[in-house]
N, C-alpha and C positions, 0 to 999 in steps of 0.2 A: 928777213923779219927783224925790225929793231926791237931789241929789249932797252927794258930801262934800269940806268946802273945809279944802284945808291949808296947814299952816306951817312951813318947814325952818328949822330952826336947828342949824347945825354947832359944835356945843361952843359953845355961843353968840357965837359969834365970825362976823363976816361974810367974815371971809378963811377960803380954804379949805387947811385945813392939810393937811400932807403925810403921809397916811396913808390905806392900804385900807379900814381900815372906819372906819363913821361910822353916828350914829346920827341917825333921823329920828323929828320928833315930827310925829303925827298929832293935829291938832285936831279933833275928833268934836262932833257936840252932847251926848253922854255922858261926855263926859272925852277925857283924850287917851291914845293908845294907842305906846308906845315898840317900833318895829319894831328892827331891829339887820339891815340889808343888805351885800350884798358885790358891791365892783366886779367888773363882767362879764366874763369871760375870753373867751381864743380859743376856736374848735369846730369847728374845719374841718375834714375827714374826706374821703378819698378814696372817691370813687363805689364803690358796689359793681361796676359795671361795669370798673374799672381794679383791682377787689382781684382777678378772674377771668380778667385778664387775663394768659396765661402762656405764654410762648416756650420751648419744651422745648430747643430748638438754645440756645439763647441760658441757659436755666438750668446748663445741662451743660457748654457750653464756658467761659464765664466762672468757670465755678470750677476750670476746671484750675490748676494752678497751674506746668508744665513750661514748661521754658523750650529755646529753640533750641539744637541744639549749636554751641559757639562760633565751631568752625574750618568747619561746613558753612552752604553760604545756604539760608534755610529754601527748601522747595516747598511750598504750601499747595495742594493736592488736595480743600481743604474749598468752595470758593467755587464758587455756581451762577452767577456770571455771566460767560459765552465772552464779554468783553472786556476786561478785566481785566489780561490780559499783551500785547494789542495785537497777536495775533496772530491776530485773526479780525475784522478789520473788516468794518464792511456796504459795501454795492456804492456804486459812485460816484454810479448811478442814485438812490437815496436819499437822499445826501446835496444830489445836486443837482434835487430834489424840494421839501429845506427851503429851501435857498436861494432859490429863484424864489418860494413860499408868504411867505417874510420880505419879498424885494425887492418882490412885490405889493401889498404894504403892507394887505392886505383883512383880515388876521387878527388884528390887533392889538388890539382890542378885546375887551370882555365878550363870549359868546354861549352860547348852547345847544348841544345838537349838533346838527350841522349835517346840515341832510335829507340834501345830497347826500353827509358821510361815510356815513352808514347805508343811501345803495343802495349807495355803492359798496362797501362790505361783503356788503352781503345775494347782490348780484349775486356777487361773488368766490368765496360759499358755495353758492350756488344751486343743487339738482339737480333732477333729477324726482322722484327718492323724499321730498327733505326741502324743497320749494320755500321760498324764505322773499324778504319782501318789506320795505323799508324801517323799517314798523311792529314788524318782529319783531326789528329790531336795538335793542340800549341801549348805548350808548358808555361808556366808562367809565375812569378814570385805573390803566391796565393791567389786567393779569387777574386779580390778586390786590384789587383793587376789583370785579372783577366778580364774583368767589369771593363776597367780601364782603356785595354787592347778593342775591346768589342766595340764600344761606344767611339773610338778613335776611328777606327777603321770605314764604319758605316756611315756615319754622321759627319757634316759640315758644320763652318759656323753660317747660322743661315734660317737652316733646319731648323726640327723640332723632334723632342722623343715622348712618347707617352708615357707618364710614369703613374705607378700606384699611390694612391692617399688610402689612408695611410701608409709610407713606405721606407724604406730605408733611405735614408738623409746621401749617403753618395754619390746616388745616382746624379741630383742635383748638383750636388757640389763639383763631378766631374765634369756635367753638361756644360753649366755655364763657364769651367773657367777653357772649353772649347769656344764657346761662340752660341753655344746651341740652346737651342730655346723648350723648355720646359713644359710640358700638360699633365696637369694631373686627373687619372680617370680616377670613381670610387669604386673602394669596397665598403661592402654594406656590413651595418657592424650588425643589423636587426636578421640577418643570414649568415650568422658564422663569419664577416667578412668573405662571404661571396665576393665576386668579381662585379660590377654593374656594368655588363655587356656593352649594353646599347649606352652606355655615356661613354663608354671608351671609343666604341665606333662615331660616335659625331666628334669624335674631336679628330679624326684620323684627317687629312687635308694631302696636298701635292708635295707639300715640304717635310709630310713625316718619314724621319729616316730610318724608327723601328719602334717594337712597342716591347717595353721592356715586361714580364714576369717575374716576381717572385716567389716560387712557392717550394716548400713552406716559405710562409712570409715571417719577415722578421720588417715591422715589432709587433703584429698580429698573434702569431701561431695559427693561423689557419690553414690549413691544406685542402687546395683546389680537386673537388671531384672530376670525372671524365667527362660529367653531364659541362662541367663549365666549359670544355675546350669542346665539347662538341660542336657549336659552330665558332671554326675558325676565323682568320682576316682572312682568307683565301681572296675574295672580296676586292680587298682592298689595299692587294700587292705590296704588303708592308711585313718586311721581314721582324723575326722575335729574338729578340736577347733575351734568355732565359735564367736567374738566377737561383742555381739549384743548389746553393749550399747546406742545405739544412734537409733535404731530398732522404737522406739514410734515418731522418731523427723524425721519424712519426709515432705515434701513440697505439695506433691500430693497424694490424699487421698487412700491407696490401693495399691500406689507405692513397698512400702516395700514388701518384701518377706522374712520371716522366714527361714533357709535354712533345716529345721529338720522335715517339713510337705511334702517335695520334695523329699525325700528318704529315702527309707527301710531297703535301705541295705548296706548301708554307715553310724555305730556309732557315732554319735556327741554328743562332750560337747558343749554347749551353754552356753556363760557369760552373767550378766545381773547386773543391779541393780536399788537402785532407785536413782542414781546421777542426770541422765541427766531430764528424763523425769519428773520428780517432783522436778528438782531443790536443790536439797540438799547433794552435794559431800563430804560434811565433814561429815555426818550424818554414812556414811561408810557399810553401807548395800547393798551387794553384793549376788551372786547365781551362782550355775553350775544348770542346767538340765541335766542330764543325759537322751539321746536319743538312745536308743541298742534293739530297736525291734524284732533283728536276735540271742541278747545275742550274741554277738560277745568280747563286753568288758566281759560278763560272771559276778562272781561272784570279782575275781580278781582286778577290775579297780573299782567297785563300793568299795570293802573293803579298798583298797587304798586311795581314796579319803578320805574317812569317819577318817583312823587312819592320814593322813595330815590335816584332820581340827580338831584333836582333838589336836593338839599340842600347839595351844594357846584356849581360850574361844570364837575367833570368835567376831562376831556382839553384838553389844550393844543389851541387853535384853530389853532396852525400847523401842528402834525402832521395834524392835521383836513384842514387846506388842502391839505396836499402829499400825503394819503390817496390820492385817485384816481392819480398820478403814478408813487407806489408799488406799488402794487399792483398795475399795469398794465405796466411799463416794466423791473421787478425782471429783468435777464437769469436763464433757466434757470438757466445753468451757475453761478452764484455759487452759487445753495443745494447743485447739487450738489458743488460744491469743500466745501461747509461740510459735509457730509453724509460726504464720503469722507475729509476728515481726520481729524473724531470718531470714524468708524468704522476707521480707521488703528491712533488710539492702543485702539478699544477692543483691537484685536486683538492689538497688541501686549502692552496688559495681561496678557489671557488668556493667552496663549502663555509668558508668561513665569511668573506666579503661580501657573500650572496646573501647575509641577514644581515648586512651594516643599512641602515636608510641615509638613501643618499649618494648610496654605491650600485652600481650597475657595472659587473664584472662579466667580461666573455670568456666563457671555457674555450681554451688554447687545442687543438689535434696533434700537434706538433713545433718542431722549433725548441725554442727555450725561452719564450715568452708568453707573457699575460697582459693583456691591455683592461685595461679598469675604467666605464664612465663617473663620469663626475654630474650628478645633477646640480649642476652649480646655483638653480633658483635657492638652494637649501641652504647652501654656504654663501650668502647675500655677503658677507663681508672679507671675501676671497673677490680679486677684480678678474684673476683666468687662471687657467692649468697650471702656470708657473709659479701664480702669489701661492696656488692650494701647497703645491710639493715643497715653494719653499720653506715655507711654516711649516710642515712635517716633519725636515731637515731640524731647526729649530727649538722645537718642542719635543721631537722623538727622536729623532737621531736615524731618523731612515730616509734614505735616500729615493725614490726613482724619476724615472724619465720624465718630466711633461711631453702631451703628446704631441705638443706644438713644435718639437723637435720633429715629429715626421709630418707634418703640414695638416696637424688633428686636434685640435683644441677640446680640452672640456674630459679628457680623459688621462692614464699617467698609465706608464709600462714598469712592466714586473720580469724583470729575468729571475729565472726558475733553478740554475745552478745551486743554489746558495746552499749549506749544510742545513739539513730537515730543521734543527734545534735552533736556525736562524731564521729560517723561515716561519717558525712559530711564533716566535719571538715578536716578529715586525710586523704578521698580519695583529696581534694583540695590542701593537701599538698604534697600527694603521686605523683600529677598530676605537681604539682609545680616544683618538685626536677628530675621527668624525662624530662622536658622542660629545665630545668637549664643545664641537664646533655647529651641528646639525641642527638649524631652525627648520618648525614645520611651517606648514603653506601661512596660517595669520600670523608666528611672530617674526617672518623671513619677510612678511609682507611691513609690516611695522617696522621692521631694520630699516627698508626702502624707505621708506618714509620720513622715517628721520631724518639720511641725508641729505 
């Protein structure tokens, strides 16, 4: 094989002078060949997976651009975590859970998850309809990693998942920067945010790879009766991700329904952790259940899971450690203190935004949210859900969700956390600023007119 042997001569100088190009001679056995090259540049480019990646909350709110009113202190009514203002601490029991897990010094180290966090979960979960045993637990660094795992595991890019409108903004946000292509079914706001069956079933197709649940829904607060799941997708052989974090946080005792004791023959992953219901979302302990009584996922979806939560170490081993302590020693009464305060201010909301004209509020069952419509014919000088909440921001100093944050326009979400005396506070102001703003049907029609 002849190779070819060369000879660089830079301007024929052996120093190398201070310039981009430069020419190279190529000595050939046929003569020599004068190339003219260019120094190499940069070419770094952001993954396709991070150009798909997209935070609808976070696109929306960051380009407001309203600022507080000066003389009022803000109330932000936008934030999902009941810790926040320090008025809903977890039980002593928990805290004195981690401290004996620290002081035992066992958890300090690397590990997996740990056998005995995943009975003491499966056991916690365990019925006769939905039995589940240590293997069908996966740990996970909270529920929004286990959202994460589930929708990895099941779904291609390619696919499609079903998701709820109004719904929690994630599920999106993880689809697409998969590949995976988005549906939204309704819930009906004129039924408690019921479920709209039959639109979720026409959108099911060959490439649906699951139909996600949330119930309690967050930003709803609605909790799905047993009359909703009574007819299944059995149908239409499309497994459910279930996210059940808010599951412990209902209003009425028995309300909830689990959706994995309802059916046999419909595979569900179920999401979980212990954010809501013990108060500790930073703590970051999260769960799937695995629900396959048919073996329908088979061997396949469970080995999957297991090698997508091997990719990082998962859950803090000390929450691990003080798991059983948890779960076992959590007094009754704390959840329901935490259950009938949320449910306090839902009602206070309602009762109060239910005589604003121009408000149409849904009473919440559960969760720690409130979703409010907006008749926006009334506020003719508001152009959508985000002009109305940014002026509220603005003028009152209170903050919430537009609902076009969860793909629902024309309504704005209320988390229900906040201290009682601030919650009074911001429905007085909430009530202030639609008084201020609230045209009836001819001078709303006359505003149109004008422009």
């Amino acid at each position: 094989m002849q190779t070819d042997s060369y000879v660089i001569k830079v301007n024929g100088s052996p120093v190398h002078p201070k310039i981009l190009d430069f020419h190279v001679n190529i000595l050939r056995p046929n003569g020599i060949e004068n190339l003219k090259t260019r120094k190499p540049r940069w070419a770094v480019r952001a993954s396709e997976m991070s150009k798909k990646t997209f935070n609808p909350i976070r696109a929306i709110v960051d380009t407001m651009k309203a600022k507080p009113h000066p003389n009022k202190p803000m109330i932000a009514l936008s934030i999902g975590d009941p810790t926040i203002f320090g008025n809903l601490p977890t039980d002593d029991e928990v805290v004195r859970a981690m401290k004996d897990a620290i002081d035992s010094q066992k958890y300090n180290g690397y590990a997996p998850r740990y056998q005995c966090s995943r009975e003491v979960i499966a056991k916690y979960y365990t019925c006769p309809e939905a039995p589940l045993e240590a293997k069908d637990v996966i740990l996970t660094s909270g529920c929004s990693q286990a959202i994460e795992l589930a929708l990895a595991v099941l779904a291609n890019p390619g696919q499609n998942i079903l998701v709820p409108r109004p719904g929690f903004s994630l599920y999106k946000t993880l689809a697409l920067s998969l590949g995976v292509e988005v549906k939204l079914y309704n819930l009906m706001p004129e039924k408690s945010w019921e479920i709209d069956l039959k639109h979720m079933e026409s959108l099911v197709d060959d490439k649906t790879a699951c139909i996600i649940i949330n119930n309690p829904s967050n930003p709803c607060g609605s909790v799905f009766s047993k009359k909703t799941f009574a007819k299944n997708n059995r149908r239409q052989c499309v497994p459910i991700l279930t996210d059940e974090i808010y599951g412990d946080m209902v209003f009425e005792y028995g309300a909830f329904q689990a959706l994995a004791p309802l059916s046999t023959n419909v595979p569900i992953l179920s999401c979980g952790g212990l954010a809501k219901r013990w108060l500790v979302p930073g703590w970051r302990m999260g769960w799937i259940l695995i629900h396959d009584r048919k073996e329908i996922f088979g061997k396949e979806i469970r080995e999957g899971l297991v090698r997508l939560s091997q990719r990082i170490l998962g859950p803090c081993t000390i929450v691990q450690g003080a798991l059983d302590h948890i779960m076992k020693r959590t007094p009754q009464h704390f959840y329901e203190n935490t259950i009938n305060f949320i449910k306090s201010n839902a009602d206070l909301c309602y009762n109060t935004l239910a005589t604003v004209p121009g408000l149409c509020p849904i009473q919440p069952a559960g969760a720690m949210y409130f979703m409010v419509g907006i008749d926006m014919e009334h506020f003719p000088e508001f152009q959508s859900d985000v002009d109305f909440t940014e002026r509220m921001i603005s003028e009152q100093s209170v903050f919430c969700l537009p609902a076009t944050c969860f793909e629902y326009p024309n309504f704005f979400r209320i988390v229900l956390t906040v201290p009682e005396e601030m919650m009074v506070e911001a429905c007085r102001r909430i009530c202030e600023f639609c008084a201020e703003h609230y045209q009836d049907g001819d001078a709303a029609q006359d505003l149109e007119c004008d422009k």
